[in-house]
C-alpha positions in Angstrom: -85.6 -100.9 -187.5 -87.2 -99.5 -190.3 -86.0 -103.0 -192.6 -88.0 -104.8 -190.2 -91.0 -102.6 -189.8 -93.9 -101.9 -192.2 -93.9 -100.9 -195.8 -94.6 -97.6 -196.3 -97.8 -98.9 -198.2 -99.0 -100.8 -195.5 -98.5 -97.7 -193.0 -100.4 -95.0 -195.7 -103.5 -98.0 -195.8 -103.5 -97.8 -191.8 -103.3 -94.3 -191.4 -106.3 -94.0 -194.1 -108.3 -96.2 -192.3 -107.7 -95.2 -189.1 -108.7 -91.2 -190.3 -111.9 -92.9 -192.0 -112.6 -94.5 -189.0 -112.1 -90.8 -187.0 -109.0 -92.7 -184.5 -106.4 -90.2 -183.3 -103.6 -93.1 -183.3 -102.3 -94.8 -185.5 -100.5 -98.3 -183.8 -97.7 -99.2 -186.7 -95.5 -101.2 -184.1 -97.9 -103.6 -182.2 -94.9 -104.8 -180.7 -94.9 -101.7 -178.4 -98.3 -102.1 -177.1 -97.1 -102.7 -173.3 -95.3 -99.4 -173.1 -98.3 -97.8 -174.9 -100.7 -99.0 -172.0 -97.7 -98.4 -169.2 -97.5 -94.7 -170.5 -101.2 -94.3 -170.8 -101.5 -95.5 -167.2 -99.0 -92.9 -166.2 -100.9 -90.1 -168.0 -104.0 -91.4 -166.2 -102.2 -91.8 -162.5 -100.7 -87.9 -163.4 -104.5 -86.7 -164.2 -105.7 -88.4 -160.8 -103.0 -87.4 -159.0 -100.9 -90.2 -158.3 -97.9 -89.9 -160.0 -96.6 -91.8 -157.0 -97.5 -95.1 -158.9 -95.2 -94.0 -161.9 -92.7 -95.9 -160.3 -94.4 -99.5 -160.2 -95.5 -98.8 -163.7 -92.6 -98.2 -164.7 -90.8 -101.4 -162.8 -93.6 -103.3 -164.6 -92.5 -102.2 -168.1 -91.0 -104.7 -170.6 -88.2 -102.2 -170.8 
């Protein structure tokens, strides 16, 4: 994984900018940007209280 993932230069510029910019993530892997909105959802549904849907999101995952 990490042969096929980002220099470590390329991760220090994102990080940088993303702190300039005042984010609180840094996305590295863009490949993983269904589960990051699938787990989001999930946070959300948990907050709402319906953790019920967990279970669709989850189906719905690329995983």
């Amino acid at each position: 994984m990490v042969a096929r993932g980002l220099s470590p230069d390329d991760v220090t510029s994102r990080t940088f900018k993303a702190l300039e910019e005042n984010r609180t993530y840094v996305i590295t892997r863009p490949e993983y940007k269904d589960d990051i909105i699938v787990r989001h959802r999930q946070i959300e549904n948990a907050i709402t209280g319906a953790p019920e849907t967990d279970v669709d999101l989850l189906a719905s995952s690329s995983r």
